[in-house]
PAMARMI-823312 format. One record per residue (C-alpha): residue in one letter; x, y negated, z negated. Coordinates in nm, 3 decimals. Each point is the difference from the previous one (the first is absolute). Example, Ala and Ser with C-alpha at 12.3 -4.5 7.8 and 13.67 -1.06 7.14 Angstrom:
2
a  1.230  0.450  -0.780
s  0.137  -0.344  0.066
//
This chain:
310
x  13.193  -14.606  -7.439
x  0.154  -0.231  0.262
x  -0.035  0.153  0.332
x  0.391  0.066  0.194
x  0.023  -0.279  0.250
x  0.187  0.056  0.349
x  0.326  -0.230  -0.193
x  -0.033  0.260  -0.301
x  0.064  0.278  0.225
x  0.241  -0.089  0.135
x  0.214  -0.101  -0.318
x  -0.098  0.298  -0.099
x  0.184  0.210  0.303
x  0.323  -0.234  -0.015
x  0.076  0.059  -0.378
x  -0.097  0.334  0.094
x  0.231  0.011  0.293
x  0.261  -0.128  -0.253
x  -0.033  0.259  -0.244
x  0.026  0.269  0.318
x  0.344  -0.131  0.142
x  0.144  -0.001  -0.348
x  -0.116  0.368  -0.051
x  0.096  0.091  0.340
x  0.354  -0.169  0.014
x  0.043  0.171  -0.433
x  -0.093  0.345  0.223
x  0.289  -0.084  0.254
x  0.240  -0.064  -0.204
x  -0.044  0.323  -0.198
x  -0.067  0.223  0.359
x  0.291  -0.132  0.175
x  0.230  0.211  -0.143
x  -0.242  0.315  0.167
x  0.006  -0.191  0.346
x  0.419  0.007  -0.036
x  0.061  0.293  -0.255
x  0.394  0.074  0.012
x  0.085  0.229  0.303
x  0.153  0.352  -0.122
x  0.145  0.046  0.288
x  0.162  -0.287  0.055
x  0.117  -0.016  -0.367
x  0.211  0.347  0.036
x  0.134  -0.064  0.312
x  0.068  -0.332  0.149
x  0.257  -0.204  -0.195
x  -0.210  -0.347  -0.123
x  0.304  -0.251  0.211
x  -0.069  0.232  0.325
x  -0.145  -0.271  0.257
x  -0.141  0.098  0.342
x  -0.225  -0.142  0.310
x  -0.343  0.196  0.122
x  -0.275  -0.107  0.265
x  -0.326  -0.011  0.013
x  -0.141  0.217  0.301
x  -0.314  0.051  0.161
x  -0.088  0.344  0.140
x  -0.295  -0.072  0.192
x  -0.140  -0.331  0.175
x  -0.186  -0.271  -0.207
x  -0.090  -0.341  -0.123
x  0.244  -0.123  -0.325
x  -0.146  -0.174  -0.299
x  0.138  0.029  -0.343
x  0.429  -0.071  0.063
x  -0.042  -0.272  -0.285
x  -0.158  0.312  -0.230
x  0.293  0.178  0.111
x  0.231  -0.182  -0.109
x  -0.145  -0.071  -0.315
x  -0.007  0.321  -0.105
x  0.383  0.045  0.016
x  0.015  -0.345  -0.175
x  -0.178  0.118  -0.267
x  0.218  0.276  -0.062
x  0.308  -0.231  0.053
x  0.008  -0.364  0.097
x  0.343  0.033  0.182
x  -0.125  0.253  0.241
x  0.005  -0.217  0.349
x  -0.285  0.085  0.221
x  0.029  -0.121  0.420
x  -0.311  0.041  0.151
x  0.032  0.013  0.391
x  -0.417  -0.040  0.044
x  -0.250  -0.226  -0.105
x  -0.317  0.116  -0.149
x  -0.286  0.051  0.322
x  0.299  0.047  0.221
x  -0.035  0.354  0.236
x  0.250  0.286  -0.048
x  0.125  0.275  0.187
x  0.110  0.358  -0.154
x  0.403  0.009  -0.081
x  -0.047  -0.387  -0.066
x  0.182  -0.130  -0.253
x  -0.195  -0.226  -0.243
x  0.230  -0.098  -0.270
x  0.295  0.059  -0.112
x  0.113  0.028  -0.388
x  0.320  0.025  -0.212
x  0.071  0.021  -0.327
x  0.061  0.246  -0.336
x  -0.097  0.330  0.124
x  -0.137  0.100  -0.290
x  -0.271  -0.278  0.002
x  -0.047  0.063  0.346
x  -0.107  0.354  0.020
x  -0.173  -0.074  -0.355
x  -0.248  -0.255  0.182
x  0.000  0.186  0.304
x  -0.299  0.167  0.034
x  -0.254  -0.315  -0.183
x  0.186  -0.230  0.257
x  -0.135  0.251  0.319
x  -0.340  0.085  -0.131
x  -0.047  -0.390  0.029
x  0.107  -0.028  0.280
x  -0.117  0.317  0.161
x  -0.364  -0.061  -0.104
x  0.007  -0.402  0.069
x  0.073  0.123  0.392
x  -0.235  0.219  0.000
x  -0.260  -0.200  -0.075
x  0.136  -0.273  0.199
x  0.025  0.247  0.302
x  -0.357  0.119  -0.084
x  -0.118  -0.358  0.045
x  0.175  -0.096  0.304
x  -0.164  0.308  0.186
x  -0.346  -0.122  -0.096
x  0.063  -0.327  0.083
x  0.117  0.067  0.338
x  -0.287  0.257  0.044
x  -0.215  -0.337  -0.126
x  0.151  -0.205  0.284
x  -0.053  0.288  0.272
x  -0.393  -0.105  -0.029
x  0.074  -0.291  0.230
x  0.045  0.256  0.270
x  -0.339  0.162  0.008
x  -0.281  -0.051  0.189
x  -0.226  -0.116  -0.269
x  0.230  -0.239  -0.188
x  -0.106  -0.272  -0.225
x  0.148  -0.223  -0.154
x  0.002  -0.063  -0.382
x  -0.136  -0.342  -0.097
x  0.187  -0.083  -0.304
x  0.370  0.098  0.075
x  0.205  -0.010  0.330
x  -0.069  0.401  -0.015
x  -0.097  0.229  -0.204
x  0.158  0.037  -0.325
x  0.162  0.335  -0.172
x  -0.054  -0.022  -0.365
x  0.089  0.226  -0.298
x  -0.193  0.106  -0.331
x  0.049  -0.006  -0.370
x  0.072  0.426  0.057
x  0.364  -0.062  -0.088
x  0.220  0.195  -0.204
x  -0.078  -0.101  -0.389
x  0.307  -0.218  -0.046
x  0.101  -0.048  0.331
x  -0.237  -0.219  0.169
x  0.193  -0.338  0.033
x  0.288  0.232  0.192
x  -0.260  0.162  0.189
x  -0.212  -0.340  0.120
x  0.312  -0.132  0.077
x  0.125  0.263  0.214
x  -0.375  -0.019  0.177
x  0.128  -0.366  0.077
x  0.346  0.128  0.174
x  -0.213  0.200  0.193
x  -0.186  -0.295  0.182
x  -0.312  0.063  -0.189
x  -0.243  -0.197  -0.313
x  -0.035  0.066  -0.367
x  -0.332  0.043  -0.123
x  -0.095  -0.131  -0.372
x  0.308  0.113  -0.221
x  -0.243  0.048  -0.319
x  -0.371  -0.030  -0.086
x  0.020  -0.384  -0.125
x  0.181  -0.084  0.360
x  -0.421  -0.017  0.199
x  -0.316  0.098  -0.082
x  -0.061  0.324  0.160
x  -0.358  0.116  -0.057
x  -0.064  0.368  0.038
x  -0.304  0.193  -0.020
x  0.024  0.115  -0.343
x  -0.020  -0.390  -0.049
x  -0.243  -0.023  0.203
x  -0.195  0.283  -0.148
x  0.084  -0.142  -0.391
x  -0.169  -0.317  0.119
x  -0.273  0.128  0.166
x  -0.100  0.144  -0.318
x  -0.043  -0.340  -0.067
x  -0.255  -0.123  0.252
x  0.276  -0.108  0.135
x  0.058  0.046  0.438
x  0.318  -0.007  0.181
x  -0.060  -0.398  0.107
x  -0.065  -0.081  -0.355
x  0.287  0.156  -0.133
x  0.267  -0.169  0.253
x  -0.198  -0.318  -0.133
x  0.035  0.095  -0.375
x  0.354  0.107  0.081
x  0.098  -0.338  0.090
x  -0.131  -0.209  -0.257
x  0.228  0.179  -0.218
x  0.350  0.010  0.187
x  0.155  -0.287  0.115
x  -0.002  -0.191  0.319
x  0.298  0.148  0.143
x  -0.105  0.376  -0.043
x  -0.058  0.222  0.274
x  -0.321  0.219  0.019
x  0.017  0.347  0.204
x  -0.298  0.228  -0.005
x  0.009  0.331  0.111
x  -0.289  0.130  0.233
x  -0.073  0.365  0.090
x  -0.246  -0.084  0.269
x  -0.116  -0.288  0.246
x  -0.318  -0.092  -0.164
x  0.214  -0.129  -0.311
x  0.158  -0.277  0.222
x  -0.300  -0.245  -0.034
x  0.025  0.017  -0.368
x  0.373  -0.070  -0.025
x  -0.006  -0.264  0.243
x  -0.295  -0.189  -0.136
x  0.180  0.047  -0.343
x  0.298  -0.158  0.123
x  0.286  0.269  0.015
x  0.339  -0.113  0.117
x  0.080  0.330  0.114
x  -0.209  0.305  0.093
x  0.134  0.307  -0.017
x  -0.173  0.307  0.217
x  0.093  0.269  -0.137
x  -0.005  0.363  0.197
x  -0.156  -0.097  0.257
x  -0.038  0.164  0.351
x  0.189  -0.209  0.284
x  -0.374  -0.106  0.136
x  -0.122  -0.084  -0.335
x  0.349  -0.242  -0.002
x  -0.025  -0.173  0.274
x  -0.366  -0.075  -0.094
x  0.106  -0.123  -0.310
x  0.229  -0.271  0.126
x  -0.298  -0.111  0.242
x  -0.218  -0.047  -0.281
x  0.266  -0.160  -0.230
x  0.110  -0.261  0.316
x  0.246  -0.129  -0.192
x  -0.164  -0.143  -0.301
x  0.230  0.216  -0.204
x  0.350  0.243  0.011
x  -0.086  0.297  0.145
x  0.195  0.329  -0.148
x  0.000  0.342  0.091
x  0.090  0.307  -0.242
x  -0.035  0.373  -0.049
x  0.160  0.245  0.201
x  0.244  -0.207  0.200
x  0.239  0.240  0.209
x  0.255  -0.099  0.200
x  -0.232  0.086  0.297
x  -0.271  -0.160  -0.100
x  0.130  -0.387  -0.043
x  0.004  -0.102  0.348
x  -0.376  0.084  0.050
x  -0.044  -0.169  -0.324
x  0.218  -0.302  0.056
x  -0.209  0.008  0.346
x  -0.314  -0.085  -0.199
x  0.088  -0.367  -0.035
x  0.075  0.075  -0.400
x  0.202  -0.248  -0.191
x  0.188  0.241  -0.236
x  0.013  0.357  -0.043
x  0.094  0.155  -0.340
x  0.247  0.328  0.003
x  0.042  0.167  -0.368
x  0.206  0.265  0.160
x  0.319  -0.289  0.057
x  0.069  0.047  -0.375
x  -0.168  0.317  -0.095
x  0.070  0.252  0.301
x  0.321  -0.123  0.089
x  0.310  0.254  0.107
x  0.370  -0.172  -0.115
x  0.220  -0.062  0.248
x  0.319  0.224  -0.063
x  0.298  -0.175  -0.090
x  0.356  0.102  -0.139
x  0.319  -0.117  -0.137
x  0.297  0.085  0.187
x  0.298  -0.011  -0.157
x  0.296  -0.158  0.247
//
Protein backbone atom coordinates (compact mmCIF):
# COMPACT_ATOMS: atom_id res chain seq x y z
CA UNK A 1 0.00 0.00 0.00
CA UNK A 2 1.30 3.42 -1.10
CA UNK A 3 2.44 5.30 1.84
CA UNK A 4 0.24 9.10 2.32
CA UNK A 5 2.67 11.68 1.08
CA UNK A 6 2.76 15.32 2.73
CA UNK A 7 0.59 16.50 -0.95
CA UNK A 8 -1.92 13.53 -0.09
CA UNK A 9 -2.65 14.99 3.16
CA UNK A 10 -3.28 17.72 2.44
CA UNK A 11 -5.89 16.99 -0.45
CA UNK A 12 -7.13 14.99 1.84
CA UNK A 13 -8.00 17.95 4.58
CA UNK A 14 -9.26 20.43 1.72
CA UNK A 15 -11.95 18.02 0.24
CA UNK A 16 -12.42 17.36 3.75
CA UNK A 17 -12.70 20.97 4.64
CA UNK A 18 -15.20 21.08 1.71
CA UNK A 19 -17.43 18.52 2.83
CA UNK A 20 -17.37 20.43 6.54
CA UNK A 21 -18.51 23.98 5.23
CA UNK A 22 -21.26 22.36 3.22
CA UNK A 23 -22.46 20.44 6.38
CA UNK A 24 -21.94 23.36 8.51
CA UNK A 25 -23.59 26.11 6.25
CA UNK A 26 -26.86 22.84 5.55
CA UNK A 27 -26.78 23.13 9.75
CA UNK A 28 -27.21 27.04 9.51
CA UNK A 29 -29.63 27.23 7.40
CA UNK A 30 -31.86 24.80 9.30
CA UNK A 31 -30.71 26.52 13.05
CA UNK A 32 -31.31 29.96 12.03
CA UNK A 33 -34.70 29.95 12.55
CA UNK A 34 -33.67 28.92 16.61
CA UNK A 35 -31.09 31.92 16.62
CA UNK A 36 -34.32 34.34 15.44
CA UNK A 37 -37.44 32.22 16.56
CA UNK A 38 -40.59 34.71 16.25
CA UNK A 39 -40.83 36.97 19.40
CA UNK A 40 -44.26 36.31 21.41
CA UNK A 41 -44.11 39.25 22.79
CA UNK A 42 -43.61 41.32 20.21
CA UNK A 43 -46.18 39.42 18.06
CA UNK A 44 -49.22 40.29 20.62
CA UNK A 45 -48.34 43.59 21.22
CA UNK A 46 -46.48 45.83 18.94
CA UNK A 47 -48.28 46.50 15.65
CA UNK A 48 -45.68 45.00 12.67
CA UNK A 49 -45.61 49.04 10.77
CA UNK A 50 -44.65 50.48 14.44
CA UNK A 51 -41.02 52.02 13.73
CA UNK A 52 -38.80 53.39 16.52
CA UNK A 53 -34.97 54.52 17.35
CA UNK A 54 -32.86 52.79 20.45
CA UNK A 55 -29.05 53.18 21.49
CA UNK A 56 -26.58 51.20 22.29
CA UNK A 57 -25.14 52.03 25.89
CA UNK A 58 -22.34 51.08 27.87
CA UNK A 59 -22.71 50.79 31.66
CA UNK A 60 -19.28 50.45 32.70
CA UNK A 61 -15.80 51.54 31.08
CA UNK A 62 -14.14 49.41 28.29
CA UNK A 63 -12.43 48.66 25.05
CA UNK A 64 -15.18 48.12 21.87
CA UNK A 65 -14.74 45.37 19.36
CA UNK A 66 -17.57 43.68 17.64
CA UNK A 67 -20.00 47.06 16.25
CA UNK A 68 -19.77 45.28 12.71
CA UNK A 69 -21.28 41.91 14.66
CA UNK A 70 -23.72 44.22 15.96
CA UNK A 71 -25.03 45.31 13.32
CA UNK A 72 -25.18 42.22 11.60
CA UNK A 73 -27.22 40.71 13.83
CA UNK A 74 -30.12 43.20 13.32
CA UNK A 75 -29.40 42.76 9.54
CA UNK A 76 -30.00 39.40 9.74
CA UNK A 77 -33.23 39.76 11.22
CA UNK A 78 -34.06 42.63 8.74
CA UNK A 79 -31.87 44.18 6.11
CA UNK A 80 -33.61 47.65 6.38
CA UNK A 81 -32.76 48.07 9.96
CA UNK A 82 -30.02 51.13 9.76
CA UNK A 83 -27.30 50.73 12.24
CA UNK A 84 -24.86 54.25 13.13
CA UNK A 85 -22.07 53.26 14.97
CA UNK A 86 -20.45 56.31 16.83
CA UNK A 87 -17.03 54.03 17.77
CA UNK A 88 -14.64 52.14 16.00
CA UNK A 89 -13.64 48.75 17.07
CA UNK A 90 -10.26 49.15 19.74
CA UNK A 91 -11.55 52.60 20.42
CA UNK A 92 -11.88 53.34 24.62
CA UNK A 93 -15.32 53.98 26.17
CA UNK A 94 -16.64 55.57 29.06
CA UNK A 95 -19.94 54.37 31.08
CA UNK A 96 -23.29 56.37 29.76
CA UNK A 97 -21.38 56.41 26.30
CA UNK A 98 -23.30 56.02 23.55
CA UNK A 99 -21.98 53.46 20.98
CA UNK A 100 -24.48 53.17 18.30
CA UNK A 101 -27.45 54.13 17.52
CA UNK A 102 -30.31 51.96 15.65
CA UNK A 103 -33.78 52.41 14.05
CA UNK A 104 -36.00 50.43 12.51
CA UNK A 105 -39.29 47.82 12.86
CA UNK A 106 -39.59 47.40 16.47
CA UNK A 107 -40.52 44.17 16.30
CA UNK A 108 -37.19 43.04 14.64
CA UNK A 109 -35.46 45.13 16.92
CA UNK A 110 -36.33 43.82 20.28
CA UNK A 111 -36.46 40.27 18.42
CA UNK A 112 -32.53 40.55 17.75
CA UNK A 113 -31.95 42.38 20.75
CA UNK A 114 -30.45 40.35 23.08
CA UNK A 115 -27.97 38.04 20.19
CA UNK A 116 -26.92 41.62 19.00
CA UNK A 117 -25.61 42.55 22.96
CA UNK A 118 -24.22 39.21 23.92
CA UNK A 119 -21.83 39.96 20.88
CA UNK A 120 -21.10 42.76 21.69
CA UNK A 121 -21.01 42.50 25.43
CA UNK A 122 -18.59 39.52 25.34
CA UNK A 123 -16.34 40.95 22.25
CA UNK A 124 -15.54 44.02 24.95
CA UNK A 125 -14.93 42.04 27.39
CA UNK A 126 -12.44 40.24 26.01
CA UNK A 127 -11.10 43.17 24.29
CA UNK A 128 -11.01 45.00 27.74
CA UNK A 129 -9.43 41.83 29.25
CA UNK A 130 -6.61 42.17 26.73
CA UNK A 131 -5.91 45.74 26.92
CA UNK A 132 -5.32 45.38 30.82
CA UNK A 133 -2.70 42.71 30.20
CA UNK A 134 -1.15 44.43 27.67
CA UNK A 135 -0.66 47.52 29.54
CA UNK A 136 0.37 45.43 32.64
CA UNK A 137 2.94 43.85 29.74
CA UNK A 138 4.25 47.35 28.97
CA UNK A 139 4.56 48.38 32.82
CA UNK A 140 7.76 45.85 32.78
CA UNK A 141 9.79 48.64 31.22
CA UNK A 142 9.54 50.37 34.55
CA UNK A 143 11.22 47.88 36.81
CA UNK A 144 14.42 47.57 37.98
CA UNK A 145 15.30 44.39 36.31
CA UNK A 146 13.89 45.01 32.82
CA UNK A 147 14.89 43.26 29.73
CA UNK A 148 14.15 43.57 26.74
CA UNK A 149 12.57 40.92 24.40
CA UNK A 150 14.75 40.07 21.39
CA UNK A 151 12.32 39.23 18.79
CA UNK A 152 9.53 41.95 19.04
CA UNK A 153 9.72 45.71 19.99
CA UNK A 154 8.19 44.29 23.49
CA UNK A 155 6.76 41.68 24.70
CA UNK A 156 3.85 40.24 23.08
CA UNK A 157 0.20 39.30 24.69
CA UNK A 158 -1.09 36.32 22.93
CA UNK A 159 -4.30 34.22 23.20
CA UNK A 160 -5.05 30.33 23.03
CA UNK A 161 -7.19 27.94 21.11
CA UNK A 162 -9.52 27.90 24.80
CA UNK A 163 -12.27 29.74 22.94
CA UNK A 164 -15.81 29.24 23.07
CA UNK A 165 -16.66 26.11 20.59
CA UNK A 166 -18.04 28.22 17.75
CA UNK A 167 -16.90 31.40 18.65
CA UNK A 168 -13.29 31.58 18.19
CA UNK A 169 -12.87 33.80 15.00
CA UNK A 170 -15.14 36.57 17.14
CA UNK A 171 -13.13 35.92 20.05
CA UNK A 172 -9.35 36.17 18.29
CA UNK A 173 -10.58 39.03 16.74
CA UNK A 174 -11.72 40.83 19.66
CA UNK A 175 -8.05 39.75 21.28
CA UNK A 176 -6.81 41.94 18.22
CA UNK A 177 -9.07 45.16 19.25
CA UNK A 178 -7.57 44.78 22.39
CA UNK A 179 -3.89 45.55 21.23
CA UNK A 180 -2.88 42.02 21.65
CA UNK A 181 -1.70 38.58 19.13
CA UNK A 182 -3.57 35.51 18.05
CA UNK A 183 -1.99 32.39 18.67
CA UNK A 184 -2.49 29.33 16.06
CA UNK A 185 -6.35 29.45 15.18
CA UNK A 186 -6.39 25.44 14.70
CA UNK A 187 -3.99 22.48 14.98
CA UNK A 188 -2.87 22.52 11.10
CA UNK A 189 -2.00 26.51 11.63
CA UNK A 190 2.10 25.29 13.48
CA UNK A 191 3.49 22.44 14.73
CA UNK A 192 3.13 22.52 18.37
CA UNK A 193 4.87 19.54 19.99
CA UNK A 194 3.72 18.62 23.44
CA UNK A 195 4.86 16.09 25.74
CA UNK A 196 2.45 13.49 25.04
CA UNK A 197 4.26 13.84 21.56
CA UNK A 198 7.12 13.80 22.94
CA UNK A 199 6.42 10.85 25.12
CA UNK A 200 4.59 8.83 21.86
CA UNK A 201 7.94 9.30 20.18
CA UNK A 202 10.10 8.48 22.73
CA UNK A 203 8.55 5.19 22.70
CA UNK A 204 10.20 5.16 19.63
CA UNK A 205 13.88 5.62 20.42
CA UNK A 206 13.07 8.63 19.44
CA UNK A 207 14.58 12.11 21.75
CA UNK A 208 13.20 15.50 21.74
CA UNK A 209 16.12 16.76 19.03
CA UNK A 210 15.24 13.91 16.83
CA UNK A 211 11.75 14.45 16.80
CA UNK A 212 11.89 18.40 15.89
CA UNK A 213 14.22 16.83 13.08
CA UNK A 214 11.67 14.11 12.03
CA UNK A 215 8.99 16.74 12.42
CA UNK A 216 10.38 18.77 9.74
CA UNK A 217 11.08 16.50 7.09
CA UNK A 218 7.50 15.98 7.00
CA UNK A 219 5.84 19.59 7.08
CA UNK A 220 6.69 22.05 4.81
CA UNK A 221 9.21 24.79 4.70
CA UNK A 222 7.03 27.44 5.87
CA UNK A 223 5.74 25.63 9.11
CA UNK A 224 6.42 26.79 12.43
CA UNK A 225 7.75 24.39 15.18
CA UNK A 226 6.93 25.24 19.02
CA UNK A 227 7.94 22.79 21.69
CA UNK A 228 6.80 22.95 24.98
CA UNK A 229 9.40 22.51 27.91
CA UNK A 230 8.58 21.91 31.60
CA UNK A 231 12.08 22.48 32.78
CA UNK A 232 15.54 24.16 31.80
CA UNK A 233 17.48 21.10 31.06
CA UNK A 234 15.03 20.48 27.96
CA UNK A 235 16.33 23.72 26.26
CA UNK A 236 19.54 22.07 24.79
CA UNK A 237 17.46 19.50 23.13
CA UNK A 238 14.99 21.87 21.49
CA UNK A 239 17.52 24.18 20.42
CA UNK A 240 19.91 21.69 18.92
CA UNK A 241 16.69 20.23 17.25
CA UNK A 242 15.92 23.40 15.74
CA UNK A 243 12.62 24.78 17.36
CA UNK A 244 11.30 28.06 16.10
CA UNK A 245 9.67 28.70 19.22
CA UNK A 246 10.14 27.38 22.76
CA UNK A 247 7.59 27.46 24.94
CA UNK A 248 8.39 27.26 29.00
CA UNK A 249 5.74 26.28 30.39
CA UNK A 250 4.96 26.91 34.40
CA UNK A 251 7.83 27.99 35.18
CA UNK A 252 9.02 29.97 38.32
CA UNK A 253 10.07 33.73 37.41
CA UNK A 254 13.96 32.54 38.10
CA UNK A 255 13.60 29.48 36.12
CA UNK A 256 12.27 32.23 33.18
CA UNK A 257 14.63 34.46 33.08
CA UNK A 258 17.18 31.57 32.93
CA UNK A 259 15.50 30.24 30.16
CA UNK A 260 15.79 33.23 27.89
CA UNK A 261 19.67 33.32 28.84
CA UNK A 262 20.09 29.95 27.66
CA UNK A 263 17.83 30.33 24.56
CA UNK A 264 19.86 33.91 23.56
CA UNK A 265 17.78 34.37 20.95
CA UNK A 266 18.18 31.42 18.74
CA UNK A 267 14.46 30.94 19.02
CA UNK A 268 10.80 32.76 20.24
CA UNK A 269 10.69 32.62 23.65
CA UNK A 270 6.94 32.08 25.25
CA UNK A 271 5.71 32.02 28.56
CA UNK A 272 2.38 30.16 29.79
CA UNK A 273 0.57 28.77 32.79
CA UNK A 274 -0.80 30.75 35.41
CA UNK A 275 -0.57 34.23 33.98
CA UNK A 276 -2.44 36.79 36.40
CA UNK A 277 -2.81 40.11 35.86
CA UNK A 278 -0.10 40.61 38.57
CA UNK A 279 2.14 38.47 37.43
CA UNK A 280 2.89 39.83 33.63
CA UNK A 281 5.06 42.63 34.40
CA UNK A 282 7.61 40.39 36.29
CA UNK A 283 7.17 38.09 33.45
CA UNK A 284 7.34 40.56 30.61
CA UNK A 285 10.51 41.73 32.84
CA UNK A 286 12.21 38.43 31.97
CA UNK A 287 13.20 39.53 28.49
CA UNK A 288 10.33 36.92 27.05
CA UNK A 289 9.15 37.37 23.54
CA UNK A 290 5.46 36.33 23.99
CA UNK A 291 3.41 35.32 26.77
CA UNK A 292 0.30 33.10 26.24
CA UNK A 293 -3.06 34.01 28.40
CA UNK A 294 -5.99 31.22 27.97
CA UNK A 295 -7.99 33.16 30.44
CA UNK A 296 -8.60 36.25 27.46
CA UNK A 297 -11.16 33.85 25.92
CA UNK A 298 -11.97 31.38 28.57
CA UNK A 299 -12.23 33.50 31.95
CA UNK A 300 -13.50 36.49 30.51
CA UNK A 301 -16.46 38.72 32.38
CA UNK A 302 -18.85 40.64 29.46
CA UNK A 303 -18.91 44.01 29.54
CA UNK A 304 -22.62 45.13 30.33
CA UNK A 305 -24.35 46.76 27.68
CA UNK A 306 -28.10 47.82 26.99
CA UNK A 307 -30.51 49.13 24.54
CA UNK A 308 -32.15 52.24 25.39
CA UNK A 309 -35.00 53.02 23.80
CA UNK A 310 -35.16 57.09 22.88
Amino acid sequence: MRRETNNDRQQRLFVTGLLISAVVGALIGLLWPLWFPADSACETTIPAEVHGTARLVSRQEGVMSGIAVFEAAFAAQNPTIRVLATIKDGERFEAGQTLAEVEGSVRDLLTAERVALNFAQRMCGIATMTAAFVKAADEAVETTDYRKPRTYARTRIVDTRKTTPGLRPFEKYAVTCGGGHNHRYGLSDAVMVKDNHLAALAEQGIDMAGAIRHIREQVGHTTHIEVEVDRLEQIKAALEGGADTIMLDNFSLEDTRKGVDLIAGNAIVEASGNMTLERIPQVAATGVDVISVGALTHSVSSIDLGLDWN
